[in-house]
C-alpha positions as CSV (number, residue, x, y, z in Angstrom):
1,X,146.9,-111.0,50.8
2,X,149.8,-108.2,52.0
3,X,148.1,-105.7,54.6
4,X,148.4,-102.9,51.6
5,X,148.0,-102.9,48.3
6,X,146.5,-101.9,45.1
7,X,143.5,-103.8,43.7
8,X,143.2,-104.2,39.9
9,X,141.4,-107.6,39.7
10,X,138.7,-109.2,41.2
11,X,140.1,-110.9,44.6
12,X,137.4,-114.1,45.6
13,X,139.0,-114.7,49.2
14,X,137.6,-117.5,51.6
15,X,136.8,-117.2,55.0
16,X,136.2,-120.8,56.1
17,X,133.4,-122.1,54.3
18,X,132.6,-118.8,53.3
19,X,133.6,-117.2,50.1
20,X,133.4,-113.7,48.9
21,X,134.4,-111.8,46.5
22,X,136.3,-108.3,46.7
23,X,133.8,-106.7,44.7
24,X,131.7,-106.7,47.1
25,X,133.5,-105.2,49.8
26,X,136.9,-102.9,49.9
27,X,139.6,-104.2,52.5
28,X,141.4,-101.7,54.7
29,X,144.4,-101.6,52.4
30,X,146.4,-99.1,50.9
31,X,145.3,-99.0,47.5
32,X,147.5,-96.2,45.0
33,X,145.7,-94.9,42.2
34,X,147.1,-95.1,38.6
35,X,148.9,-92.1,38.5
36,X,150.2,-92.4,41.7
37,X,152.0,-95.7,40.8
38,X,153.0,-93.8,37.8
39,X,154.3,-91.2,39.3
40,X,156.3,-93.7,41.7
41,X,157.9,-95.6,38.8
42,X,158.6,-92.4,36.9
43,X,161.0,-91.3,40.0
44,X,163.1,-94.7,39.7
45,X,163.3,-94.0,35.9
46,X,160.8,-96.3,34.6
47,X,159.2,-95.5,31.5
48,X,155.4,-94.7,31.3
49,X,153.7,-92.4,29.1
50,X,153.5,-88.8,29.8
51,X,150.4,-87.9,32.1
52,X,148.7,-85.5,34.0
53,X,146.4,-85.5,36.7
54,X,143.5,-83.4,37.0
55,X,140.7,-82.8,39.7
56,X,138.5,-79.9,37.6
57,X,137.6,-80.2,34.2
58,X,139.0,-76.7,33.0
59,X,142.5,-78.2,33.9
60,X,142.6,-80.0,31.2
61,X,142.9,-77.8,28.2
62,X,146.4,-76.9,30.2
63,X,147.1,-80.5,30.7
64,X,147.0,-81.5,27.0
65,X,149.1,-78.6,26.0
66,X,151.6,-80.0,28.2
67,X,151.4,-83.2,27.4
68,X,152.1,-82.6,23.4
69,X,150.9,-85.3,22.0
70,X,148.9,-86.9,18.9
71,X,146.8,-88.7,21.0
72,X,145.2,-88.9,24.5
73,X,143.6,-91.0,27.0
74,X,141.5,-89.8,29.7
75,X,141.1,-92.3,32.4
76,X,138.9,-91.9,35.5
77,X,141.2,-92.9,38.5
78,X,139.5,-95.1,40.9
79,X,139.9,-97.9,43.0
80,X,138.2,-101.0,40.6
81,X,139.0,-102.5,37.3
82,X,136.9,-102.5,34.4
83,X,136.7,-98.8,33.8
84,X,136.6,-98.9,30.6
85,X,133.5,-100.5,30.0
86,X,132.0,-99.1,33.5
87,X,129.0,-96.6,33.3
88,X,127.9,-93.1,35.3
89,X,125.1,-93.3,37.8
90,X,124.1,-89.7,37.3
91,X,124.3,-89.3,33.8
92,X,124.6,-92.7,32.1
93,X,127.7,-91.7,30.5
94,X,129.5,-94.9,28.9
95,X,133.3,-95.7,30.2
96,X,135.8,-93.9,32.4
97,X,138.4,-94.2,29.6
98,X,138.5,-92.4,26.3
99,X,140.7,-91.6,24.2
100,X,140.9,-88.0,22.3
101,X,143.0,-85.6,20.4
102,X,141.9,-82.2,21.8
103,X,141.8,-80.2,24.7
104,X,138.2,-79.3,24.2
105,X,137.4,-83.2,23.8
106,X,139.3,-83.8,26.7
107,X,137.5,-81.3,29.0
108,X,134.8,-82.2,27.6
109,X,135.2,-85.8,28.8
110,X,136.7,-84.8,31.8
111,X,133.5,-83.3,32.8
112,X,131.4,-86.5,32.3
113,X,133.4,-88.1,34.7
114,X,134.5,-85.6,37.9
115,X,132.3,-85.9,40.6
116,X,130.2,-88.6,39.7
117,X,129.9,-91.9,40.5
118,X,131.5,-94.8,38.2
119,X,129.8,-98.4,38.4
120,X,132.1,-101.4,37.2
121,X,132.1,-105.5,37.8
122,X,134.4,-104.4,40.5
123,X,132.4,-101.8,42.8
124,X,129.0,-102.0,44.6
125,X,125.9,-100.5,43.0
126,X,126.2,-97.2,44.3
127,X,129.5,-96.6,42.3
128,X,132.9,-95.0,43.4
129,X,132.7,-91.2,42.7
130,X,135.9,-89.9,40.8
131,X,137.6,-87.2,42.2
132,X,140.6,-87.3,40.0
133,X,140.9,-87.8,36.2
134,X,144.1,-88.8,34.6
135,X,145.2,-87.3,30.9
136,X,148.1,-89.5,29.6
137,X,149.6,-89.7,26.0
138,X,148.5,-92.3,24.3
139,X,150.7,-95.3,23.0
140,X,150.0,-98.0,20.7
141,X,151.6,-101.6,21.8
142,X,153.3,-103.9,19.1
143,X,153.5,-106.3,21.5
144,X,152.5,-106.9,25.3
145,X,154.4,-108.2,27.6
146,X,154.2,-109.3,31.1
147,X,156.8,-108.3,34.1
148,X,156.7,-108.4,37.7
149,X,158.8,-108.9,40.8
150,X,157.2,-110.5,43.9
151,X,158.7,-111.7,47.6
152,X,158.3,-115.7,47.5
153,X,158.3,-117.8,50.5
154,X,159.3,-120.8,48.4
155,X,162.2,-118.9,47.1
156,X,162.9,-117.0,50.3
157,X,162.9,-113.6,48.7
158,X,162.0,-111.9,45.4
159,X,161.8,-113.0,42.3
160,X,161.2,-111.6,38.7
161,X,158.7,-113.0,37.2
162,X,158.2,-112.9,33.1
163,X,156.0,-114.0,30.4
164,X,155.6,-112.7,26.4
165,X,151.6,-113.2,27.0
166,X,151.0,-110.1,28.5
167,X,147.9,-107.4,28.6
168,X,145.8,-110.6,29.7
169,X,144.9,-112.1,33.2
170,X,148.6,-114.0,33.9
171,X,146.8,-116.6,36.3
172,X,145.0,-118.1,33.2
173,X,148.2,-117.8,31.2
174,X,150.2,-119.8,34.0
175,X,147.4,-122.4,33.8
176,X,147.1,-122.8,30.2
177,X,150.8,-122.4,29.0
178,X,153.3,-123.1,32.3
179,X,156.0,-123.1,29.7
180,X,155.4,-119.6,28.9
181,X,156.2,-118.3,32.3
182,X,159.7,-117.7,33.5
183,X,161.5,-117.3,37.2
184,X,164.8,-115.3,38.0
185,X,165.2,-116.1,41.5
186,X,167.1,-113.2,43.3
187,X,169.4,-112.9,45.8
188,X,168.1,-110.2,48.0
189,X,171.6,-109.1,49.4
190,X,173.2,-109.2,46.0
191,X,170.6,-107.9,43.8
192,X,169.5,-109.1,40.2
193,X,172.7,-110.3,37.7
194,X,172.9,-108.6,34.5
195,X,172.8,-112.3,33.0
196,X,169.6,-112.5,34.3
197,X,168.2,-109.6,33.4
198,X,169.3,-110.5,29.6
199,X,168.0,-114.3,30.0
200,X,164.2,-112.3,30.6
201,X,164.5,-110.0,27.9
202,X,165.2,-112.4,25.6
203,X,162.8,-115.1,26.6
204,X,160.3,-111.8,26.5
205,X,161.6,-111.8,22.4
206,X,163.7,-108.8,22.7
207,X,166.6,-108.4,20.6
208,X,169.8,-106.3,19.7
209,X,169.8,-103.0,21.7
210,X,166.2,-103.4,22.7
211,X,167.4,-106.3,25.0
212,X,170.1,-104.1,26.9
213,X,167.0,-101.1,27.2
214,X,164.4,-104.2,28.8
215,X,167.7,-105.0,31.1
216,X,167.7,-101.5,32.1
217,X,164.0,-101.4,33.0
218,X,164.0,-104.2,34.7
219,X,166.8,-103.1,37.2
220,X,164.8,-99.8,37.4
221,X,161.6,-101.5,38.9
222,X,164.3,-103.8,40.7
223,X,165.0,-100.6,42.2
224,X,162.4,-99.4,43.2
225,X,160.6,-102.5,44.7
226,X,163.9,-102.4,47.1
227,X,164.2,-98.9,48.4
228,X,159.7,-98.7,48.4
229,X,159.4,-101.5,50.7
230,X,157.3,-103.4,48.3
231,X,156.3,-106.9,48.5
232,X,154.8,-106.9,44.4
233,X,155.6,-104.7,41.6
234,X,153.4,-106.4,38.5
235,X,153.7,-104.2,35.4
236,X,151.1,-105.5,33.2
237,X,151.2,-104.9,29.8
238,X,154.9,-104.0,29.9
239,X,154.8,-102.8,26.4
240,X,156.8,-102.9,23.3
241,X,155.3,-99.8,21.0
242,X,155.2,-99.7,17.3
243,X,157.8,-97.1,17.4
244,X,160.2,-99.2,19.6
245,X,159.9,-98.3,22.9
246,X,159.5,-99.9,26.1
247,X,156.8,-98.8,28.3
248,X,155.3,-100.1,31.4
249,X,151.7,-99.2,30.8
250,X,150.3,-99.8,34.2
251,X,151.4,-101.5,37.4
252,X,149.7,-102.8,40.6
253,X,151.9,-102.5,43.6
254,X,151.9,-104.3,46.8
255,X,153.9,-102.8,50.1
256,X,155.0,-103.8,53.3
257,X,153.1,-102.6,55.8
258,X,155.4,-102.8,58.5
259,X,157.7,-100.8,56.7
260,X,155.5,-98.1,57.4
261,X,157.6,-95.9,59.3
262,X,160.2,-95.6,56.7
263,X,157.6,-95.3,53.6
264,X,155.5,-92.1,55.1
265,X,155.0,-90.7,51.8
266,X,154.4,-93.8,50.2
267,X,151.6,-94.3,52.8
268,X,150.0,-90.6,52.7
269,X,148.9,-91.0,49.2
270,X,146.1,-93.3,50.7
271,X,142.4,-92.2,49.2
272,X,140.4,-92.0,52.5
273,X,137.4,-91.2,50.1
274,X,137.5,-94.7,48.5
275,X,137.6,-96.8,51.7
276,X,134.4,-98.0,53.2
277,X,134.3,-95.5,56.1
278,X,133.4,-98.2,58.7
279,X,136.6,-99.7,57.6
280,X,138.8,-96.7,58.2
281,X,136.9,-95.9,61.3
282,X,138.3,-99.1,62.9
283,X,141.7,-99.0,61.8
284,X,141.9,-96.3,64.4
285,X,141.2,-98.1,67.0
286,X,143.2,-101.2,66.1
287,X,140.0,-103.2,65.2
288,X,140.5,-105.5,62.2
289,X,137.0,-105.3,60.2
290,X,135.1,-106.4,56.8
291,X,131.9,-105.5,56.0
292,X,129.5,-108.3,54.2
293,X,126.1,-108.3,53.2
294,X,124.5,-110.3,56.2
295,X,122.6,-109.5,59.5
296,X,124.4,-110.8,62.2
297,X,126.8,-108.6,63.2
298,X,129.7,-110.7,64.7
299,X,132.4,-108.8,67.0
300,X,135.1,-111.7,68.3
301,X,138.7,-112.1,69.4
302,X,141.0,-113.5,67.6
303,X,140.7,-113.8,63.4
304,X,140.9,-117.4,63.7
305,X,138.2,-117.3,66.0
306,X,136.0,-114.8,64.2
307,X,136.3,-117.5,60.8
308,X,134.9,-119.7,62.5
309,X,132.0,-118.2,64.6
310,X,130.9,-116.9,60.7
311,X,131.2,-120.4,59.4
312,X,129.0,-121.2,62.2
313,X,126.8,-118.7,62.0
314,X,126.5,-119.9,57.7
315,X,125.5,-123.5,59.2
316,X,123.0,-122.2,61.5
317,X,121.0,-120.8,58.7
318,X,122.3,-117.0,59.5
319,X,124.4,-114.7,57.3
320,X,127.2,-112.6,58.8
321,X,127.2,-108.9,58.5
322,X,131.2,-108.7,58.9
323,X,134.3,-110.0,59.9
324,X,135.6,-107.8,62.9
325,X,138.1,-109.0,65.4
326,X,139.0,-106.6,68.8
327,X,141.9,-108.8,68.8
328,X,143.5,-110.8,71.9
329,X,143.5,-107.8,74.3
330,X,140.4,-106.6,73.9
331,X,139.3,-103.5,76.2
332,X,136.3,-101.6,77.3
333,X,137.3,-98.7,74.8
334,X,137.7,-101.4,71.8
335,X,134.7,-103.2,72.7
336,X,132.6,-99.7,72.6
337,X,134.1,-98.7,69.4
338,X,133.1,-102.1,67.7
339,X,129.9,-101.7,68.8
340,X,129.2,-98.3,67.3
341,X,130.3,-99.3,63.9
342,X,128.5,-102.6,64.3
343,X,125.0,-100.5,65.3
344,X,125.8,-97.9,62.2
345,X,125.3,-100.6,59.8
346,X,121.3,-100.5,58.8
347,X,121.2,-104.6,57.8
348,X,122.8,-105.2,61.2
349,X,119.6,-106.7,62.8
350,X,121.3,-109.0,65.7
351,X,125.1,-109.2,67.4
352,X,127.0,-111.9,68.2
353,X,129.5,-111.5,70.4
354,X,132.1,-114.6,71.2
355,X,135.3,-114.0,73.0
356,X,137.5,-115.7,74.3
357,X,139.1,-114.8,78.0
358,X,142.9,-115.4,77.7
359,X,144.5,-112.8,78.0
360,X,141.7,-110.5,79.7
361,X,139.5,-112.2,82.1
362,X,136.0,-112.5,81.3
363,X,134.7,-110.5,83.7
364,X,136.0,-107.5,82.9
365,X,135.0,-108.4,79.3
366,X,131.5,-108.9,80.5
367,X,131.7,-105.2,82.3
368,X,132.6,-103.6,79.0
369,X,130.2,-104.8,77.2
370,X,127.4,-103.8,79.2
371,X,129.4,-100.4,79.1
372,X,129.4,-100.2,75.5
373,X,125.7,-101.7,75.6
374,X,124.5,-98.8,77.5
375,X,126.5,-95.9,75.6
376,X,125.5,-96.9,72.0
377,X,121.8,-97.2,73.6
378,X,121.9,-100.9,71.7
379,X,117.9,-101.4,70.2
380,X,118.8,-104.8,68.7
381,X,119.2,-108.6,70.4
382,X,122.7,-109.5,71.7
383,X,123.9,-113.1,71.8
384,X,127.2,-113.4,73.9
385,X,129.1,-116.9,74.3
386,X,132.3,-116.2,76.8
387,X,134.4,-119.0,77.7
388,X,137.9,-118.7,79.6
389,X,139.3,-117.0,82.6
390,X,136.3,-115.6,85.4
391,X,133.9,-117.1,83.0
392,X,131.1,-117.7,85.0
393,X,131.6,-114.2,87.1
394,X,131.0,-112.6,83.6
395,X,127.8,-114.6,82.6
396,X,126.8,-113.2,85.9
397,X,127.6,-109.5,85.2
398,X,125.8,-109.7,82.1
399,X,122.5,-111.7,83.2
400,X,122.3,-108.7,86.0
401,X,122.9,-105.9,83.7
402,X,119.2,-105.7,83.5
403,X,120.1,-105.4,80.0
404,X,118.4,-107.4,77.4
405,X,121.5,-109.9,76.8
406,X,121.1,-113.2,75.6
407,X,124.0,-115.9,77.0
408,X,125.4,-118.9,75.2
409,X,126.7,-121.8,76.2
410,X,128.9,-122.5,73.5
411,X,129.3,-121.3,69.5
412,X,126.7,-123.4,68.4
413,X,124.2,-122.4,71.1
414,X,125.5,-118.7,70.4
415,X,124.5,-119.0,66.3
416,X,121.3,-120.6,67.2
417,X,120.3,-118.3,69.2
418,X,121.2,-115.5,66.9
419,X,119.5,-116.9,64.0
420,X,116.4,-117.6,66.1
421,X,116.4,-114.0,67.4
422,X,115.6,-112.7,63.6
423,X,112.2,-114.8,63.4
């Protein structure tokens, strides 16, 4: 996965022998709400239906006047798919999108939505609350279409990406019908061909003028993956209407994260409020952190070490709490910081700690987390293996802390001993 983007469908990632599913945890990425992607395609000139966004439900009588239109859809904008057929924890109101023909109806639905909290196959139990409702007119598709543009190693840069089977989940259409998807390699310094553009649209089943209006679409979201730094722009449906128009209905967009410095306003429409705040807590201090649903709490350095103390941990009988690496230059400050969030988490009932001492000597390791130890006032068992540089002056510092530290001899000793510590 790219360090930021916008979640639409379930992601099952593995971890070593461990698999999970996004569902039941957010990563610390930048995920853009639906209008906001909206409102970045409609400033490169892609077409999307007329919207408004709204955050109290007396805006919206003002919205739909706006928005002229026969029909409406009011759509609760969150951070999980499956609104539609999601439910609301206070009032058991069914679905976060409607449609409607009315300003009254749509205040009226507005209301059932704002500030409360929307349960789908995508979020935990306790819901996502909706702060934001969007009002959009209402189109209906003739046919749907898919469209995107993604970087490809294989291909060494982007490529546009189409199939007429759109509206459904493309990953089964690439595995059922192959033939059915199609590739327009691009040549990143050049750009996309016109002649390419107009193989896609017609593949897609456009013809006459239409196929010149799909062209012109296409360059648009061309356009605007380039100058947004994006690594995936995936417009699915891209949308044929029964009054001939081309829309793209809704898009998931993936950004480079290192572009960051050049995208600030991409980046500041990031929903703090959606992220699990442990998550956002550590990005601060550099700490790269998942939460699961276990109770060991693991704090290592190195991700590639951290996958495989929780595989470890899995074999031993235990279940980790979280993925959280302090990274290769760990330091007293980091160390404290993981250990707070680790001790905030109530099914946290034992840490492992297993670092390695490359680049920062084991002893001074040791000394911070006795440091952190005694600021956090730490209540539950520690495990620590250490191996590297000064490894047996740390052991020492932490076996005369005085502090109720447990020592390992090695990762399998370490997840033993964690596991045992719960009984």
């Amino acid at each position: 996965m790219s360090h930021f983007i916008r979640t639409r469908i379930p992601i099952t990632q593995t971890i070593g022998f461990l698999k999970f599913n996004s569902a039941n945890y957010q990563v610390r990425h930048l995920n853009l709400h639906e209008y906001q992607s909206k409102g970045l395609m409609d400033k490169y000139g892609v077409n999307t239906q007329k919207w408004r966004v709204i955050s109290q439900s007396q805006e919206a009588i003002k919205a739909v006047k706006e928005l002229n239109a026969k029909e409406l859809v009011v759509k609760a904008q969150v951070h999980a798919g499956g609104r539609g057929k999601g439910t609301f924890i206070e009032t058991g109101f069914k679905g976060g999108v409607h449609l409607c023909k009315t300003g009254e109806e749509a205040e009226r639905l507005s209301k059932e939505m704002l500030n409360k909290h929307l349960v789908t196959k995508q979020t935990t139990k306790e819901g996502t609350k909706v702060n934001h409702v969007m009002i959009a007119e209402s189109v209906d598709p003739k046919r749907e279409l898919y469209f995107a543009i993604v970087m490809d190693r294989k291909y060494g840069g982007p490529v546009m990406i189409a199939s007429p089977k759109g509206g459904v989940d493309i990953e089964q259409v690439a595995e059922e019908t192959p033939d059915l998807i199609f590739k327009e390699p691009i040549d990143i310094f050049k750009g996309i061909k016109p002649e390419q553009t107009k193989r896609l649209a017609e593949k897609l089943g456009f013809t006459g003028a239409k196929v010149k209006e799909a062209q012109d679409q296409m360059a648009s979201l061309y356009d605007l993956f380039v100058k947004s730094d994006a690594t995936q722009v995936e417009i699915n449906p891209f949308a044929e209407t029964t009054d001939n128009k081309i829309y793209a209905m809704d898009a998931k967009i993936n950004f480079d994260d290192n572009a960051y410095f050049r995208q600030k306003e991409i980046f500041a429409m990031r929903d703090f409020g959606e992220e699990d705040p442990r998550e956002v807590e550590a990005s601060k201090f550099g700490l790269n952190y998942i939460g699961l649903d276990g109770n060991i709490g693991c704090m290592v350095n190195g991700a590639g070490l951290a996958m495989a103390t929780m595989d470890i941990i899995k074999l031993k009988g235990g279940i980790p709490a979280n993925f959280l690496d302090v990274g290769g230059g760990a330091n007293e400050t980091a160390v404290t910081e993981a250990f707070k969030i680790l001790t905030k988490d109530p099914r946290v009932k034992c840490i492992l700690v297993n670092i390695f001492g490359g680049i920062m000597k084991c002893d001074i390791i040791a000394s911070g987390i006795v440091a952190a130890c005694k600021q956090v006032g730490l209540k539950i068992p520690l495990v620590v293996r250490l191996e590297g540089t000064n490894v047996q002056l740390g052991k020492k510092i932490l076996q005369d802390s005085g502090l109720n530290i447990v020592t390992a001899n090695d990762l399998d000793d370490a997840a033993e001993k964690s596991v045992k510590s719960l009984k």
